[in-house]
N, C-alpha and C positions, 0 to 999 in steps of 0.2 A: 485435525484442528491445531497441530502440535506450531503452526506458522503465526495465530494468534494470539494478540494478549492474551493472559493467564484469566483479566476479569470478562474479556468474552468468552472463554472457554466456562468458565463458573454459570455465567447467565444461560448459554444456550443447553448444560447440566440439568441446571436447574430449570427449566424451562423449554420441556424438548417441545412442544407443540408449536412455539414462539419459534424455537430453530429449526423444526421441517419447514414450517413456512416460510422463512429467512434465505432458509440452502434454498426452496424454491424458485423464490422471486431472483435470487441471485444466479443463479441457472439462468434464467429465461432471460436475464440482463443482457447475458454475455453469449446466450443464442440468439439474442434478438437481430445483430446489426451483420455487416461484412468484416468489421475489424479483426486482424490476426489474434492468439495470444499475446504473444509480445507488445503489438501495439496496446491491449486492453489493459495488459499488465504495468505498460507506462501512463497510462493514462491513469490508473488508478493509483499508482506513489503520486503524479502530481495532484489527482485528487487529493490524500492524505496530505502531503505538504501545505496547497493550500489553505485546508482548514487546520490548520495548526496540528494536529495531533499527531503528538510521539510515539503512541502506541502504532496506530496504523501504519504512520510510515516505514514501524519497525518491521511490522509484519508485510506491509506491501516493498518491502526492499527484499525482504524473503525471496519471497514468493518469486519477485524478478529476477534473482539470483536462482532459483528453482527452474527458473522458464529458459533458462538458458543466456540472460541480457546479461552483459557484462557489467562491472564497477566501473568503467567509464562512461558507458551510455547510460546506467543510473545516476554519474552526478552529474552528468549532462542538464538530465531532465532538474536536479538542484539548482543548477546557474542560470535555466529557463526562467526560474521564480525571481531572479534578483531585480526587472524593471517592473516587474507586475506587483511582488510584496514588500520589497525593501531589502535591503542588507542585513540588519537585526533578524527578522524572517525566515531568510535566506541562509544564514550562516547558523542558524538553531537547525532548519532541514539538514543541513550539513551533516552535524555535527550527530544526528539522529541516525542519516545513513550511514555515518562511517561506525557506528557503534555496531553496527551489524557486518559491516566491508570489515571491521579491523577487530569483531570480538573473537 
């Protein structure tokens, strides 16, 4: 779990019944369809970018980084967001991936 924020590593600690279930259904996500990893794993940073969250995307830039997707096809998937969320939006994702590209 060492790729997630520290406060989901604490919850599903604390709450291992809440996190077998969670590893479950997330399992059964990403057996469900035809999608590669790679595609799944881009699809889920623009998940995290589009709802705003810093944590996730820090951890789903990981992850991508783990799956083998380079630093330019992750900020690819960044510059995707700029007619859909804004420039503001867009350049917070930014600046969230490269905290992970550049720590």
């Amino acid at each position: 779990m060492s790729d997630r924020p520290k406060a989901h590593n604490q919850f599903m600690v604390e709450f291992p019944a809440i996190a077998a279930a969670y590893e479950q259904l997330a399992t059964a996500a990403h057996d469900q369809g035809p999608l590669d990893d790679k595609t799944r794993q881009l699809v889920k940073l623009a998940l995290a970018i589009g709802m705003g969250h810093e944590g996730a995307v820090h951890a789903h830039t990981r992850r991508a980084l783990a799956a083998g997707i380079s630093p330019a096809e992750i900020k690819h998937v960044v510059t995707l967001a700029v007619t859909t969320m804004g420039m503001p939006n867009t350049v917070a994702a930014f600046t969230w991936v490269n905290d992970i590209l550049n720590g």
